[in-house]
C-alpha positions, 0 to 999 in steps of 0.5 A: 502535465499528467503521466501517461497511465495504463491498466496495469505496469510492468513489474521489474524482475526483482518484485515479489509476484502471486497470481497467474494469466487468469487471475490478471485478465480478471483482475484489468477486466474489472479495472477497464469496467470499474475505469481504473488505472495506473499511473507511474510505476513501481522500482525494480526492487525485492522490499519496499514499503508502500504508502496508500493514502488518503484512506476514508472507505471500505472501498479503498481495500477492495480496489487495493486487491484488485490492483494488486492482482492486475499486476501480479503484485505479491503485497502483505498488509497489516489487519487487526487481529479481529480481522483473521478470526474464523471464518475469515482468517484463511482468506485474509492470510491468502490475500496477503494479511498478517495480523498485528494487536493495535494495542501494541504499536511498538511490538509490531514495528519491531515484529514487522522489521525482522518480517523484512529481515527473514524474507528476501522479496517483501512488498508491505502496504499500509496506510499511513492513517491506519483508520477511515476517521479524521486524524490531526497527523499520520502514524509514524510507525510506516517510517520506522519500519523503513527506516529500521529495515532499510528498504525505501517507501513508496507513496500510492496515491488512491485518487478517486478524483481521477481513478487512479493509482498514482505511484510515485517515485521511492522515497529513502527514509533520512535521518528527519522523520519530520522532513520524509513527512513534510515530503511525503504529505505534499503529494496528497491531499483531500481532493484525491479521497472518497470522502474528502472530509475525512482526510 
Protein backbone atom coordinates (compact mmCIF):
# COMPACT_ATOMS: atom_id res chain seq x y z
CA UNK A 1 0.00 0.00 0.00
CA UNK A 2 1.35 3.39 -1.18
CA UNK A 3 1.53 6.39 1.42
CA UNK A 4 -0.93 9.09 1.31
CA UNK A 5 1.25 12.10 -0.93
CA UNK A 6 0.74 15.95 -0.85
CA UNK A 7 1.88 18.90 -2.54
CA UNK A 8 4.34 19.68 -0.44
CA UNK A 9 5.13 18.38 3.63
CA UNK A 10 5.50 20.33 6.71
CA UNK A 11 8.69 21.20 7.45
CA UNK A 12 9.90 20.51 11.27
CA UNK A 13 11.11 23.76 12.98
CA UNK A 14 14.54 22.62 13.13
CA UNK A 15 15.28 22.24 8.63
CA UNK A 16 16.85 25.12 7.18
CA UNK A 17 14.12 27.39 5.32
CA UNK A 18 14.87 30.18 2.07
CA UNK A 19 11.87 31.22 0.12
CA UNK A 20 8.75 33.12 1.23
CA UNK A 21 4.55 32.64 0.51
CA UNK A 22 5.07 33.87 -2.87
CA UNK A 23 7.84 31.83 -3.98
CA UNK A 24 5.82 28.26 -2.56
CA UNK A 25 2.40 29.42 -4.46
CA UNK A 26 4.75 29.48 -7.19
CA UNK A 27 6.59 26.68 -6.60
CA UNK A 28 3.05 23.97 -5.87
CA UNK A 29 1.33 25.95 -8.80
CA UNK A 30 3.94 24.46 -11.01
CA UNK A 31 3.88 21.09 -9.19
CA UNK A 32 -0.22 20.72 -9.25
CA UNK A 33 0.23 21.49 -13.28
CA UNK A 34 3.26 19.64 -13.96
CA UNK A 35 1.31 16.40 -11.48
CA UNK A 36 3.94 16.20 -8.73
CA UNK A 37 3.82 15.21 -5.42
CA UNK A 38 5.04 14.14 -2.44
CA UNK A 39 5.32 11.30 -0.48
CA UNK A 40 6.66 11.03 2.89
CA UNK A 41 8.58 13.35 4.69
CA UNK A 42 11.70 14.74 5.93
CA UNK A 43 13.03 14.44 9.86
CA UNK A 44 12.83 17.47 12.05
CA UNK A 45 16.63 17.87 11.99
CA UNK A 46 19.31 21.00 11.35
CA UNK A 47 21.73 18.67 8.99
CA UNK A 48 21.15 15.74 6.62
CA UNK A 49 22.48 14.39 3.60
CA UNK A 50 19.75 13.80 0.89
CA UNK A 51 20.26 11.15 -1.77
CA UNK A 52 18.34 11.67 -5.22
CA UNK A 53 18.28 8.98 -7.20
CA UNK A 54 18.09 7.34 -10.15
CA UNK A 55 19.54 10.59 -11.83
CA UNK A 56 19.28 10.16 -15.91
CA UNK A 57 17.96 13.72 -17.01
CA UNK A 58 18.29 17.19 -17.17
CA UNK A 59 14.95 17.11 -15.75
CA UNK A 60 15.92 15.60 -12.75
CA UNK A 61 17.28 19.23 -11.61
CA UNK A 62 14.64 21.17 -12.56
CA UNK A 63 12.00 19.31 -10.75
CA UNK A 64 14.57 19.40 -7.82
CA UNK A 65 14.50 23.06 -7.37
CA UNK A 66 10.87 23.20 -7.92
CA UNK A 67 10.50 20.95 -5.03
CA UNK A 68 12.86 22.42 -3.07
CA UNK A 69 10.98 25.93 -3.39
CA UNK A 70 7.47 24.13 -2.67
CA UNK A 71 8.64 23.38 0.62
CA UNK A 72 10.57 26.12 1.43
CA UNK A 73 13.55 23.89 1.82
CA UNK A 74 17.10 25.56 2.10
CA UNK A 75 19.05 22.68 0.36
CA UNK A 76 22.96 23.29 -0.89
CA UNK A 77 24.11 20.91 -3.63
CA UNK A 78 27.46 20.23 -5.38
CA UNK A 79 28.00 21.60 -9.21
CA UNK A 80 31.12 21.11 -11.34
CA UNK A 81 33.04 24.16 -11.23
CA UNK A 82 32.45 24.88 -14.89
CA UNK A 83 28.81 25.18 -13.70
CA UNK A 84 29.66 28.56 -11.57
CA UNK A 85 31.65 30.59 -14.55
CA UNK A 86 30.22 33.63 -15.48
CA UNK A 87 27.38 34.22 -16.28
CA UNK A 88 25.77 31.72 -14.41
CA UNK A 89 27.73 31.70 -11.22
CA UNK A 90 25.44 34.16 -9.23
CA UNK A 91 22.55 32.04 -9.98
CA UNK A 92 23.79 28.60 -9.32
CA UNK A 93 25.28 30.05 -5.68
CA UNK A 94 21.34 31.66 -5.26
CA UNK A 95 19.92 28.15 -5.62
CA UNK A 96 22.02 26.63 -3.28
CA UNK A 97 25.36 25.59 -5.45
CA UNK A 98 28.64 25.05 -4.11
CA UNK A 99 31.26 24.24 -6.65
CA UNK A 100 33.79 21.34 -6.24
CA UNK A 101 36.67 20.12 -8.91
CA UNK A 102 35.74 16.58 -9.83
CA UNK A 103 39.11 15.78 -10.35
CA UNK A 104 39.80 15.74 -6.61
CA UNK A 105 37.34 13.45 -4.78
CA UNK A 106 38.88 13.19 -1.59
CA UNK A 107 39.29 17.05 -1.11
CA UNK A 108 35.78 17.64 -1.49
CA UNK A 109 34.70 15.01 1.01
CA UNK A 110 37.06 16.61 3.61
CA UNK A 111 35.86 20.22 2.34
CA UNK A 112 32.18 19.12 2.21
CA UNK A 113 32.57 17.53 6.12
CA UNK A 114 34.06 20.64 7.78
CA UNK A 115 30.97 22.61 5.42
CA UNK A 116 28.74 20.75 8.13
CA UNK A 117 31.04 21.53 10.95
CA UNK A 118 31.01 25.47 10.24
CA UNK A 119 27.20 25.49 9.94
CA UNK A 120 24.34 24.50 12.34
CA UNK A 121 21.56 24.15 9.99
CA UNK A 122 22.78 22.23 6.31
CA UNK A 123 20.61 20.03 4.11
CA UNK A 124 23.27 18.61 1.32
CA UNK A 125 21.62 17.02 -1.69
CA UNK A 126 23.43 14.86 -4.21
CA UNK A 127 23.35 12.04 -6.46
CA UNK A 128 24.74 9.23 -5.40
CA UNK A 129 25.66 8.61 -9.30
CA UNK A 130 27.08 11.98 -9.51
CA UNK A 131 26.29 11.75 -13.45
CA UNK A 132 23.44 11.02 -16.08
CA UNK A 133 25.50 7.84 -17.65
CA UNK A 134 25.22 4.09 -16.59
CA UNK A 135 27.48 3.38 -13.99
CA UNK A 136 28.26 -0.40 -12.56
CA UNK A 137 27.85 1.17 -8.79
CA UNK A 138 27.07 4.26 -6.80
CA UNK A 139 29.89 6.76 -5.74
CA UNK A 140 30.77 6.55 -2.13
CA UNK A 141 31.78 9.90 -1.36
CA UNK A 142 27.63 10.64 -0.09
CA UNK A 143 28.56 8.09 2.76
CA UNK A 144 31.64 9.53 3.76
CA UNK A 145 30.69 12.76 4.07
CA UNK A 146 27.66 11.12 6.47
CA UNK A 147 29.41 9.32 8.17
CA UNK A 148 32.45 11.82 8.81
CA UNK A 149 30.12 14.57 9.93
CA UNK A 150 27.74 12.73 11.73
CA UNK A 151 24.49 13.58 10.15
CA UNK A 152 21.84 10.86 8.84
CA UNK A 153 21.19 10.20 5.09
CA UNK A 154 18.08 10.58 3.54
CA UNK A 155 17.10 8.76 0.47
CA UNK A 156 14.73 10.56 -2.27
CA UNK A 157 13.34 8.76 -4.76
CA UNK A 158 12.48 10.82 -8.11
CA UNK A 159 9.89 8.25 -9.28
CA UNK A 160 8.81 9.32 -12.90
CA UNK A 161 6.81 6.35 -12.68
CA UNK A 162 4.68 7.80 -10.62
CA UNK A 163 5.29 11.50 -10.18
CA UNK A 164 6.60 11.58 -7.04
CA UNK A 165 8.96 12.59 -4.28
CA UNK A 166 9.26 9.66 -2.15
CA UNK A 167 11.08 10.35 1.05
CA UNK A 168 12.05 7.89 2.77
CA UNK A 169 12.66 7.20 6.49
CA UNK A 170 16.95 8.70 7.44
CA UNK A 171 19.12 6.05 7.42
CA UNK A 172 22.35 6.50 10.10
CA UNK A 173 25.54 5.50 8.33
CA UNK A 174 26.95 2.29 10.27
CA UNK A 175 30.25 1.08 10.54
CA UNK A 176 29.60 -1.21 6.84
CA UNK A 177 29.52 1.05 4.21
CA UNK A 178 28.69 -2.17 2.17
CA UNK A 179 25.41 -3.06 4.48
CA UNK A 180 24.27 1.14 4.42
CA UNK A 181 24.44 0.32 0.23
CA UNK A 182 22.90 -2.77 0.13
CA UNK A 183 20.32 -0.95 2.17
CA UNK A 184 20.07 1.86 0.34
CA UNK A 185 19.76 0.42 -3.21
CA UNK A 186 16.81 -1.53 -2.45
CA UNK A 187 14.69 1.30 -2.20
CA UNK A 188 15.19 2.06 -6.21
CA UNK A 189 15.24 0.69 -9.12
CA UNK A 190 15.13 1.46 -12.89
CA UNK A 191 11.42 1.66 -13.30
CA UNK A 192 11.19 4.76 -11.17
CA UNK A 193 13.77 6.72 -13.74
CA UNK A 194 13.22 8.74 -16.85
CA UNK A 195 15.38 7.01 -18.66
CA UNK A 196 15.25 3.53 -17.06
CA UNK A 197 18.09 2.22 -19.22
CA UNK A 198 20.47 4.55 -17.58
CA UNK A 199 20.34 3.20 -14.13
Amino acid sequence: MNASTSIAPVLGRRVPRRGNAFSRAVARFAMRSSGWRFEGEFPDLPQFVVIVAPHTSNWDFVLGVMAMFAIGLRGTFLGKDTLFRWPFRVGMQWLGGVPVDRFSPHNVVEQTTGFFRAHDQLVLALSPEGTRKKLPEWRTGFWYVAKGAGVPIVPVALDFSRSVFRIFPPVVPSESREKDFERLHELFDARMARHPERY
